[in-house]
N, C-alpha and C positions, 0 to 999 in steps of 0.2 A: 670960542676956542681957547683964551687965552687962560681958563679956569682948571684946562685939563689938568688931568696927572703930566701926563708924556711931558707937558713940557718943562716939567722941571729938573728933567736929563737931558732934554733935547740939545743942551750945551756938551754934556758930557759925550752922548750921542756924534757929533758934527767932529769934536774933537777925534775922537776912537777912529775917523772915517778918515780923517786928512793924516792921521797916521798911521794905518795901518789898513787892510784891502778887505776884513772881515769884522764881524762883531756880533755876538746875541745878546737878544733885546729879549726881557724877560716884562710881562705888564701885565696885569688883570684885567678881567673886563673892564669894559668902560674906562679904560685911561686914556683911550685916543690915539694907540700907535696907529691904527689902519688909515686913521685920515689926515694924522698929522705928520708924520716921521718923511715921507715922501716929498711933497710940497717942502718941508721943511729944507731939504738938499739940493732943492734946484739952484739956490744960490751960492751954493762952493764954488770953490776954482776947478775943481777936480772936473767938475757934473756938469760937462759943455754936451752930452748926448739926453737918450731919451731914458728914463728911470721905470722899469715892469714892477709893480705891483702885483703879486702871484695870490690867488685868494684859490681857499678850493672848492667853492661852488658858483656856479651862474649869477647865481642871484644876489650874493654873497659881492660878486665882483662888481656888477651891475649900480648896487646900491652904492656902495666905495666910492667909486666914481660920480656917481651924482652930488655924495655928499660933499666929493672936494669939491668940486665946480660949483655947489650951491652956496659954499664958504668963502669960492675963490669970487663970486660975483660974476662967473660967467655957465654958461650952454654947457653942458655935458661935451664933449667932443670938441672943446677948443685947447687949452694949456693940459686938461682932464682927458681923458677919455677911458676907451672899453672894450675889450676885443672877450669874448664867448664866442662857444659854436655856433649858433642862434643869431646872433646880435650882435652886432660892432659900431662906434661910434667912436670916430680917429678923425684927422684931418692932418695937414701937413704942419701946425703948430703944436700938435698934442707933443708933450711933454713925458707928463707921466699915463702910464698904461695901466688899470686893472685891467686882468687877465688870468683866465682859470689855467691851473698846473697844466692840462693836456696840452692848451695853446701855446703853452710854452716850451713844453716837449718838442712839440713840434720843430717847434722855430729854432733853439737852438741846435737841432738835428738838422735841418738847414742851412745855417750857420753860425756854425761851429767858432765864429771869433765873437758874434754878434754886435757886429759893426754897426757901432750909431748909439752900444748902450750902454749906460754907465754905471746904472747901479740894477741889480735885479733883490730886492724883497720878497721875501718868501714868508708869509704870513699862515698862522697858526701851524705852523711844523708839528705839533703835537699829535695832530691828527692821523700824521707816520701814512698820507697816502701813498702808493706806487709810484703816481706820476710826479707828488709833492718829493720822494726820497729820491725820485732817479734824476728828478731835474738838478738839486741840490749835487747829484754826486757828480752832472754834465758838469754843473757851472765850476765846482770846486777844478775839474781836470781842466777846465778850459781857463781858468783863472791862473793855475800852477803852469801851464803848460804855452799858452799864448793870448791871454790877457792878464800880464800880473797888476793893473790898473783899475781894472775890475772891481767892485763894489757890493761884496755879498753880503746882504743881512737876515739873519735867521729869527724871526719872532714869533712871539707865542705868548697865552697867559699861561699854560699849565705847563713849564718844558724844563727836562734834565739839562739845564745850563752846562754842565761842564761836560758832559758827550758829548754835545755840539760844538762847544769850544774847542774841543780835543780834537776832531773830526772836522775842523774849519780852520788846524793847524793855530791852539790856543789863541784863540780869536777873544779877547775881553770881553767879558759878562755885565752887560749893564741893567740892572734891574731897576722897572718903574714902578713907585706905589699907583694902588688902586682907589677910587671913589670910593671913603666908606658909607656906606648906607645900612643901616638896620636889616636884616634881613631874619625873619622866623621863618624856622621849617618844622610845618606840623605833618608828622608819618599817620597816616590814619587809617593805612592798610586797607586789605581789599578783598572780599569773598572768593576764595576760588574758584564756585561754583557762578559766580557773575562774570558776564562775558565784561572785556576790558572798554568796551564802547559806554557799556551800562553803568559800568561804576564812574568812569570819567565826567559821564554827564552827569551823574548823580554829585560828586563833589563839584563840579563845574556852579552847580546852582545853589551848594552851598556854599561857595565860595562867595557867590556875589551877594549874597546875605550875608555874609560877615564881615566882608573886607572892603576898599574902597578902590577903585583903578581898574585895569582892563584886565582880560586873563588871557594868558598864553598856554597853551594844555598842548602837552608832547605825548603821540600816540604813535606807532610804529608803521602805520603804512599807508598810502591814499585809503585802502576800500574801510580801515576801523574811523577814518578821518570823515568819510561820509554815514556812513555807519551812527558814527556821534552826532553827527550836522542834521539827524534825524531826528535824533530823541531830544531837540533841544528849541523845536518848531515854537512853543508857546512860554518864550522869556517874556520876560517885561518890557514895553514899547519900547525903551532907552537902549537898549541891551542888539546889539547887531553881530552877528558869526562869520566869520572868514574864515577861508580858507590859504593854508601857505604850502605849495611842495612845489616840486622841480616841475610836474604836467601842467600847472599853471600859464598863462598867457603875463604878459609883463606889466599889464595893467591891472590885473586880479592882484597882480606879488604887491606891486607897489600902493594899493590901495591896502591890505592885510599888513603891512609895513609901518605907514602913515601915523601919521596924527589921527584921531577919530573927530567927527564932528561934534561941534558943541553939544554940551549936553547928551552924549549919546557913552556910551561904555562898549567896548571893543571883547570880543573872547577870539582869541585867533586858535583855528588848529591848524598843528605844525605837523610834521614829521622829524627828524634829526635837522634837518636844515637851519633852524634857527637857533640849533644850540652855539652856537657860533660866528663871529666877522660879524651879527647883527646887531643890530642896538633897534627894538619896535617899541615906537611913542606908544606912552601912557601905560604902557606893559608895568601894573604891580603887585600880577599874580600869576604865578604857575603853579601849573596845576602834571604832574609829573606821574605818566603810567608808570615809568620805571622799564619799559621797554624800546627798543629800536629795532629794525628790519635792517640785516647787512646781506652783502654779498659775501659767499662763502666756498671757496673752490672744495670739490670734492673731487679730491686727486684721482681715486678708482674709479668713480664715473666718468673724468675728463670731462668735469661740466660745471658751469658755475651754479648755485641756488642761492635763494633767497631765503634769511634764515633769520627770524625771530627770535629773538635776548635779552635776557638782563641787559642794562645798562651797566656801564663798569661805573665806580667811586667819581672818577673824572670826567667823565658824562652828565651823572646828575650832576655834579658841583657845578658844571657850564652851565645846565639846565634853570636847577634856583638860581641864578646870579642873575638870571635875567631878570629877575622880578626886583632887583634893589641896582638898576644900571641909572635911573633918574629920581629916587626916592625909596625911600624906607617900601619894603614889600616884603611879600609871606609867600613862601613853597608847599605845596602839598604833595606830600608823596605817597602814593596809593601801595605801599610796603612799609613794615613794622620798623621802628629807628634801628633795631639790633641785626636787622638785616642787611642793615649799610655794609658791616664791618665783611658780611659773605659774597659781594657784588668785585668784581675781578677790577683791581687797581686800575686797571688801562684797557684801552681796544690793543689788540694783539695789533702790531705793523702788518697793514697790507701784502709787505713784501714777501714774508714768512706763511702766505697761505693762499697768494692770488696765482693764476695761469699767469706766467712768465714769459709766456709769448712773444708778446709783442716788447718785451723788456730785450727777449736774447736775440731778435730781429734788428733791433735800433742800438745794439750792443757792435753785431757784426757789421752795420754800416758806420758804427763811430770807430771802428778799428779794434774794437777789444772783445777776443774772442772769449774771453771769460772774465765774465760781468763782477766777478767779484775782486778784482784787482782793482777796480773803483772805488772810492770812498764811500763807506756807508755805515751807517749805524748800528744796521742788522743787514749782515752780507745775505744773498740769495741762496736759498736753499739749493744743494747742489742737485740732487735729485730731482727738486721742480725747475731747474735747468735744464737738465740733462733730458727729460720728460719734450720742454717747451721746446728742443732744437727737433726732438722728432716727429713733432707735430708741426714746425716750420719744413721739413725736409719732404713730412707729405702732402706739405701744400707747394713744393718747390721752390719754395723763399732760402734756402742754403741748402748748401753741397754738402758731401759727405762729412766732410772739413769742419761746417757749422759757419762757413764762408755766405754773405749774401749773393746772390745770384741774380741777373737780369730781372727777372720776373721776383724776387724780393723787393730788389731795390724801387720796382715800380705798385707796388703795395705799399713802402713803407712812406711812398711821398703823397699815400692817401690820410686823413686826420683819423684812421677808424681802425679799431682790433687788427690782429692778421687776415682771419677767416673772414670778412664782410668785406675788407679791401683786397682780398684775393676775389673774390666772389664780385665784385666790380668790376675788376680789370677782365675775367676770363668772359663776365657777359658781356663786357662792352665790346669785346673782338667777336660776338653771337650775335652781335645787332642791339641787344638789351640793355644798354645801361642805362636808362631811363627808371626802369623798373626794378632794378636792381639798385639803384640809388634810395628806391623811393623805400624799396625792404630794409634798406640799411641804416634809413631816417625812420622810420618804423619801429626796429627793432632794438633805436636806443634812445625813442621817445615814445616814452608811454601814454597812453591817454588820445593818442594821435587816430582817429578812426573808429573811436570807441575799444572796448575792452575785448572786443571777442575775439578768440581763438585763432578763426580764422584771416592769413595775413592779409588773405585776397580781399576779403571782402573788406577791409581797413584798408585797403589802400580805395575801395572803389568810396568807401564812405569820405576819406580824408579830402579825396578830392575832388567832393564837391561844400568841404566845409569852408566858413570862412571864417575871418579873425586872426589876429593878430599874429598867434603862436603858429596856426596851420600854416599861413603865407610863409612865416618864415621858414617852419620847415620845406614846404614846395621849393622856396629858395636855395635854401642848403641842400637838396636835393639835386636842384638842377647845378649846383657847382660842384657837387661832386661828381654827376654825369659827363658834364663838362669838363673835368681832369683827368677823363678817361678818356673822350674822345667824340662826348654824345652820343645819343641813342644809335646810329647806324654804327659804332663800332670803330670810328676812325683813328683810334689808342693804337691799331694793329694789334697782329696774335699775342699770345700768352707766348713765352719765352720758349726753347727748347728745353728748359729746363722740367718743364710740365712734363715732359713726356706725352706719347700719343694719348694718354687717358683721359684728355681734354681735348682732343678731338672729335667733334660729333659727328654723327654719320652723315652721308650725305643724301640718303633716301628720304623721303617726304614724309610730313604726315598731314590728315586731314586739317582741317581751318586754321586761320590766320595767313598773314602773308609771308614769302617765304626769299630771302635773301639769295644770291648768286650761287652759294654754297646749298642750297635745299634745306638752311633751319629758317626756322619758324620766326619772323621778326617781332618788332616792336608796333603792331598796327592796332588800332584800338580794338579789334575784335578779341586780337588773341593776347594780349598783353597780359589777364587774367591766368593765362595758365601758364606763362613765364614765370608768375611766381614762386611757385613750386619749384623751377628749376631754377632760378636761383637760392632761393633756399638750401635748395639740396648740395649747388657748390659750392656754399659756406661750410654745412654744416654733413658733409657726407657719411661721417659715422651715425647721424643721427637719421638718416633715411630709415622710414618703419614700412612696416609689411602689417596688417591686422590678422590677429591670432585667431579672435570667434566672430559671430557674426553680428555680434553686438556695439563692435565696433570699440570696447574699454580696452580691451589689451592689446599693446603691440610691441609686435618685435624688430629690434632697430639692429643696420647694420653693425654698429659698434657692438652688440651683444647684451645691450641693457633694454631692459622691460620699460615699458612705457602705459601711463594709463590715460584717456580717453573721459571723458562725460558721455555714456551713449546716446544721452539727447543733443549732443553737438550735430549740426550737419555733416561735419568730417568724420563722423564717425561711419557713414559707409562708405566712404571711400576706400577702395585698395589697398592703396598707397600714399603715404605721406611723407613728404619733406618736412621736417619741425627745428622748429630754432630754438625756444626753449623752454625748460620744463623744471619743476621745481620738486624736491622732495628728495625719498631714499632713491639710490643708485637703482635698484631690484626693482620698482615703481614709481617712478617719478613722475608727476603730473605733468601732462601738457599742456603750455601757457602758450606757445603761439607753432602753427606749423601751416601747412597750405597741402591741399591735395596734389597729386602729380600721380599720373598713369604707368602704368610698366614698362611703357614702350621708351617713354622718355627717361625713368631708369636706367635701362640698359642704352639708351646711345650717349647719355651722361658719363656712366662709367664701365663702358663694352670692356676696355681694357682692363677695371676692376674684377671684373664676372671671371671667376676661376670650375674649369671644369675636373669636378672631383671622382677621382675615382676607386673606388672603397672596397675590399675586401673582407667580409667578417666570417668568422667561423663559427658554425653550430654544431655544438656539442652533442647534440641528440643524433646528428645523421652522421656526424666524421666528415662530412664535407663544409662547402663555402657558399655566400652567396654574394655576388657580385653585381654591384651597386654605381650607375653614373652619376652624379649629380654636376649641375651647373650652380652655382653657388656666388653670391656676391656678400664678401662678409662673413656677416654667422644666418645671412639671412639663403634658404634655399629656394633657388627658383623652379628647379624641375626638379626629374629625380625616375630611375628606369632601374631595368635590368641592364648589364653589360654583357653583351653578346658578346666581345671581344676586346675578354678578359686578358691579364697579363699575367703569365704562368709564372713568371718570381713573385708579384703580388700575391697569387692563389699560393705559392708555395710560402712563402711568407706569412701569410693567413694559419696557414695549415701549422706551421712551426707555433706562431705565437699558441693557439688552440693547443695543442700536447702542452707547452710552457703552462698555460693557465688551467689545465684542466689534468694534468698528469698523462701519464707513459703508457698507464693503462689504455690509453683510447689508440695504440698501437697495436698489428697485430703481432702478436710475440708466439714463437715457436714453442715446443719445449727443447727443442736443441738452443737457444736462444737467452732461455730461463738456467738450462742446466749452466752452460758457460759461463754463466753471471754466477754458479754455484761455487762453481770449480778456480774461477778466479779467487771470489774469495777465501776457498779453501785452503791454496796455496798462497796467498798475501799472511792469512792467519799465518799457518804454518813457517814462513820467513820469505818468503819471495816476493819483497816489497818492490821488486822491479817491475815490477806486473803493473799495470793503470787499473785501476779503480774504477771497477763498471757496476757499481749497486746501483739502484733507482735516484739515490740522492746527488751523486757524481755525475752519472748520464743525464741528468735535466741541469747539473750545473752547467756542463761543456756542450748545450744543446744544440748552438750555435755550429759545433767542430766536427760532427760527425749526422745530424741529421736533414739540416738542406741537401747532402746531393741524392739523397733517397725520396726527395720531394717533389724535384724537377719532372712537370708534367703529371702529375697526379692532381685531379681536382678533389680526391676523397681517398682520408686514411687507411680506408679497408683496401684499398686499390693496388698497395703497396704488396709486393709478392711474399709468401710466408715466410719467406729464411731471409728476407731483407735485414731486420735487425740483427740475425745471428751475424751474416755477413758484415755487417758494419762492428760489430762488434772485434770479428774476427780481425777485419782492418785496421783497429785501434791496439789488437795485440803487437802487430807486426809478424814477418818472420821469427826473428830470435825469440818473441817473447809467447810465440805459439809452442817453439820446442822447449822451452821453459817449462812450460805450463803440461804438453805432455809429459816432460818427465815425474816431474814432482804430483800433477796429480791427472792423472789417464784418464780416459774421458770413460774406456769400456774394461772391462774384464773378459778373458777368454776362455771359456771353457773348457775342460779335457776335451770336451768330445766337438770341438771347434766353433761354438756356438758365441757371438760375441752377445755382451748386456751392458748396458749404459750404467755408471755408478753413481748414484747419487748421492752427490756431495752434501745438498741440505740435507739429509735424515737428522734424526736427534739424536744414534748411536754415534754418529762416523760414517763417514764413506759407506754406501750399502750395495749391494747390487741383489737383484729377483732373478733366480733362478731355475730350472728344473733340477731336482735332483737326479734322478738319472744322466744329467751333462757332468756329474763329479765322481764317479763311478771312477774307482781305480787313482786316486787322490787323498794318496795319505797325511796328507797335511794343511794346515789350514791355508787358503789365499790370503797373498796379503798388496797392499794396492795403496799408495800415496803415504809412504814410512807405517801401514799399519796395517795391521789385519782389516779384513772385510766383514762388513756385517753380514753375512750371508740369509735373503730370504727365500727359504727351499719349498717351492714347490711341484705338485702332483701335477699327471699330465695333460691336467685338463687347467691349468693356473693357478690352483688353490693352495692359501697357503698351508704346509704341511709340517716347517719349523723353525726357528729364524736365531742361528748359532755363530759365535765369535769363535767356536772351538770343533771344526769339522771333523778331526779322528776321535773327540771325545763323544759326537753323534753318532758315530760311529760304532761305535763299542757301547756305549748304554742305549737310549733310548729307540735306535734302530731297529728291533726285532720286534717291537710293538709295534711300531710305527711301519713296517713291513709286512705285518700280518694283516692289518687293515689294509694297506693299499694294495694288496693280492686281491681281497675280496672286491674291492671298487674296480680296481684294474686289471684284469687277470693276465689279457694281451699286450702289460708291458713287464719286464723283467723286475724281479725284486731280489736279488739276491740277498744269499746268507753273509757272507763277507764284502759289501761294498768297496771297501777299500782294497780290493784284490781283480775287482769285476772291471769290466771295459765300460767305457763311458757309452751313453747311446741316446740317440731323439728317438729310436725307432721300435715298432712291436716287437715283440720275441719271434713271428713267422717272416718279419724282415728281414729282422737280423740271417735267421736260418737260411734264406735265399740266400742273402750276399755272402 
């Protein structure tokens, strides 16, 4: 130890600490902050409590601690120890604690003074995780506010020293050198058309032809890590393959870790896990895809995915570094050198793209309704706030307010997301927390049950695995069963704050055994199909319904597609609960889900299920068709005629249909059309007092004048003929009806008393169709809306016979022609020689002569 880097600050270090309550520690790999800086502060004056060591992975944490207790001469878990979800190894002399960020979350949401500790380290901060930023921003408030004794130190090999300083209330910046060791990086690029397993192995085996020491090869997920562990079957005797990721058992990690045995050469595959907090014996080659697998919130789907990446700059740099942490070593990087400079500086912070959840959950019980009044690096997006409090409000974890509630606050004293520790509590008050634990140990340890799909049948496989890792998950299962209340449910109900929509029915259903209430308990028979419903009340928007009968497509209540493997056995099922799924919003694959039946659908969310009832208009007939559905979501579960329908609905249907489809699908009179003439006739003319009833105005004001012409009509033609004229009439008013007859009359009168309609649209003017014989003895022209009339004259059979602006000058010319013919076509009605001197008449010359 005494060779390290670290320790040739650790003076300056102890100094910065007894003066002042913060400090960043800036160190490269391999200088030894992780396992010396700690140990190093037990003996201040200051550091009479216990010191946390914050790491951000399991294993990462795991190893910490062994290594100080193997320096310090004693047992993991006596002055040393180790607190994971998994694993814990403490005693009542442990000292110092590794311990991953969430466990620390926890704790100081617990307690909020954290009584008994003296220094909390936060190691690699660069990493910018959610749980790593928020714990940093707990401790700073809890440090400024009622521990200013408190001992924070922020370290890291790759970190913006003076944001942290700045942010930790200019905290001094102490930077350690790094172990130099030789390190070559040979880019030797990589065929696109080769899958990433193929080419890994392929440099893998030239590697150990060229170089000397173990190899370490970073490849983005377990299945390309097995993938490679295939193609690599026939090394040379010496030459042994390990395996490193999080679904490992603790003696698999710690063996992939180790020393290698004499004479033997090590090739470890990793995933991102050992880019970091690690130091693995005899490691003096990597071998570097150039890829990682992250978690990636996709805010439109409301879902998190799993997303395959470049590595950023400061990724690979961790990456090679591994290979020169105990001697001179080589990198291989399966991309071209000029490709470096286009790989993204940094992993994006957590904060700026993860669900916020359980951030604005643990926000409202720390007292601060808005999370960004905390210190932080990069404040929380206000939007994936605002998002996260309505997605706690439909789980009932805060009030209107964004206030936690009863049934929060008993969620938030679970170690697990919002939705998995909502979906605890509400089954443990259904008898199910057993099984609802064990989906929850499931669903954030992978590998637990094997890989497949379905949850049920991983949970029936897990528990009959045995080993190391399984036990402990069945452990961590049953204590979180146990902090609900254990399987019969003795946590008591879900809050009032649930609402009745987590109230199950109380009617039965076939198999399993059934609680005091009539659901279905935790009995080994039926336990299997509890899974499904706890699934479903985690993840209730993602309840699917199957589209074809192939069982690949489905539709989920949130409104996003889901796809299916049709050779899954889930795929004939109904229905499915699914937890999660990977890919685009529009199709995302499903990675885990559990069959569940209809019936248990609907008594899950009875209160959910909304009965829709729908009105649409068809343009082809002018009526409606009237639609019930029962509906839960976007997903429909029935769906009929409505016999009893609602006549504002139907009228409303009927309104929107004219709106969308025009005025024409009314029935319009010609008294109806003329008015609309005549209006504008007189608007032209100057009588802008008049309302504006063209086709473009009447579908503007559709709203003002044709709902009460709707009330009780199921079809447009239904509507009485003079309706629209009427409604028209009533948007004139009184005054603006005797307006409108003055300036422009609707009819002209005859001499001979006969009234005719004038039509305002013609293309002369004002027109009106006459008989001639009704102008007998009218020596002057009509005139009708400030202007003569277009006069069209006809014979008395209605044809037209001449059509004059100038009636005494037809008079006088063209009449005597035009009289001689109509004697011959008409002999029984009069034609005289002088019209304008003659009596007007409808009637034949032997009528007249009677009367």
């Amino acid at each position: 130890m005494s060779d390290l880097p670290i320790h040739a600050v650790l003076p300056d270090i102890l100094s910065a600490l007894r003066e002042g309550p913060s400090l960043v520690l800036v160190a490269p790999p391999g200088a030894g902050k992780t396992t010396a800086v700690a140990p190093a502060l037990l003996s201040e004056d200051w550091c009479d409590g216990e010191i946390l060591l914050l790491s951000p992975r399991r294993l990462a944490a795991r190893a910490a601690a062994e290594r100080m207790a193997m320096l310090a001469g004693e047992p993991v878990g006596q002055t040393i120890g180790y607190a994971t979800r998994m694993d814990s190894k403490r005693s009542a002399a442990t000292r110092v604690t590794v311990l991953t960020e969430g466990i620390f979350r926890n704790r100081i949401l617990a307690d909020p003074e954290l009584a008994g500790v003296s220094a909390v380290l936060f190691d690699e901060v660069h990493e910018r995780n959610l749980d790593s930023d928020f714990g940093l921003a707990l401790a700073l408030d809890v440090q400024g506010a009622l521990r200013p004794d408190l001992r924070l130190v922020a370290m890291s090999a790759t970190l913006d020293g003076a944001r942290f300083s700045a942010m930790m209330g200019d905290a001094p910046v102490i930077e350690s050198a790094g172990r130099s060791w030789p390190l070559t990086l040979r880019h030797v690029g990589r065929d696109a058309a080769l899958r990433v397993e193929d080419a890994v192995a392929g440099v893998i085996r030239d590697a150990l032809a060229e170089a000397e020491g173990g190899v370490l090869a970073f490849l983005p997920g377990v299945a390309e890590i097995e993938r490679t562990a295939e193609r690599l079957v026939r090394l040379p005797a010496d030459v042994v393959v390990y395996k490193l990721h999080g679904t490992l058992d603790a003696g698999e990690q710690r063996a992939a870790i180790g020393p290698a045995a004499a004479g033997v050469r090590k090739v470890v595959l990793a995933t991102a896990i050992a880019e970091t907090s690690l130091t693995l014996d005899g490691i003096r080659i990597v071998v570097d895809s150039g890829l990682a697998r992250r978690p990636r919130y996709d805010r439109a789907a409301g879902m998190t995915r799993l997303s395959t990446e470049r590595v950023s700059q400061a990724a690979a740099t961790q990456r090679a570094g591994r290979a020169a942490r105990q001697g001179p070593g080589v990198a291989y990087r399966l991309w071209e050198a000029a490709a470096t400079g286009g790989l993204p500086r940094f992993d994006p912070p957590e904060i700026l793209e993860a669900d916020l959840s359980a951030l604005v959950l643990d926000c409202a019980l720390w007292g601060e309704l808005e999370p960004a009044r905390l210190r932080w690096l990069d404040a929380p997006p206000v939007a994936a706030v605002a998002e996260a409090r309505g997605r706690l409000r439909g789980l009932g974890a805060v009030d209107a307010d964004g206030r936690a509630t009863a049934h929060g606050r008993a969620i938030a004293k679970l170690p697990l997301p919002p939705r998995l520790a909502h979906m605890l509590v509400v089954a443990a008050a259904r008898g199910w927390a057993a099984v609802a634990a064990e989906v929850a140990v499931l669903l954030g340890e992978r590998g637990l049950g094997g890989t497949d799909v379905d949850v049920a049948a991983r949970v029936r496989r897990w528990r009959g695995e045995r080993g190391g890792r399984a036990e402990a998950a069945r452990g961590l299962a049953r204590r979180w069963a146990g902090a609900v209340g254990g399987a019969r449910g003795g946590g008591g109900a879900p809050s009032a704050a649930l609402g009745r929509s987590l109230d199950f029915a109380r009617d039965g259903r076939e198999g399993g055994a059934r609680d005091g209430r009539g659901v279905r308990s935790e009995s080994s028979d039926g336990a299997m199909d509890v899974v499904g419903a706890c699934l479903a009340l985690a993840f209730p928007d993602r309840v699917a319904r199957r589209r074809g009968a192939d069982g690949a497509e489905w539709a989920s209540v949130g409104g996003r597609g889901f796809r299916l493997d049709p050779m899954s056995p889930l795929a004939q099922a109904e229905w499915l609960a699914v937890g999660e799924v990977q890919g685009v919003a529009a199709g995302a694959r499903i990675l885990s889900a559990a069959a569940i039946d209809r019936e248990m659908v609907e008594t899950l969310f009875g209160e959910r299920i909304e009965t829709r009832r729908t009105v649409t208009f068809d343009p082809a007939t002018g009526g409606v068709a009237a639609l019930r559905e029962r509906r839960l979501g976007a997903i429909r579960l029935t769906s009929g005629p409505d016999e009893a329908r609602d006549p504002e609905a139907v009228a409303a249907a009927l309104l929107e249909g004219v709106r969308a489809h025009g005025l024409d699908l009314l029935p319009w009179s010609e008294g109806a059309r003329a008015l609309q003439a005549r209006v504008a006739y007189a608007r032209a003319g100057g009588a802008l007092e008049l309302p504006e009833v063209d086709d473009a105005s009447l579908l503007a004001s559709l709203d003002d004048w044709l709902p009460g012409l709707l009330i009780g009509k199921r079809r447009l033609d239904a509507l009485a003929g003079g309706a629209v004229e009427q409604a028209l009439s009533a948007m004139l008013g009184w005054a603006g009806t005797q307006l409108l007859d003055r300036v422009a009359p609707a009819a002209f009168r005859s001499p001979a008393g006969s009234s005719h309609a004038i039509d305002y649209g013609a293309d002369g003017g004002p027109a009106v169709t006459v008989r001639v014989q009704a102008l007998y003895g009218l020596a002057v022209h009509p005139v009708a809306a400030g202007g003569p009339l277009v006069l069209r004259l006809t014979s008395p059979a209605g044809r037209p016979i001449q059509t004059t602006r100038d009636l005494p000058g037809f008079w006088a010319g063209s009449w005597v022609a035009v009289a001689r013919e109509m004697r011959g076509r008409y002999p029984r009605h009069p034609w005289p020689e002088d019209p304008a001197g003659a009596d007007p008449t409808l009637r034949t010359k032997r009528a007249d002569a009677r009367r």
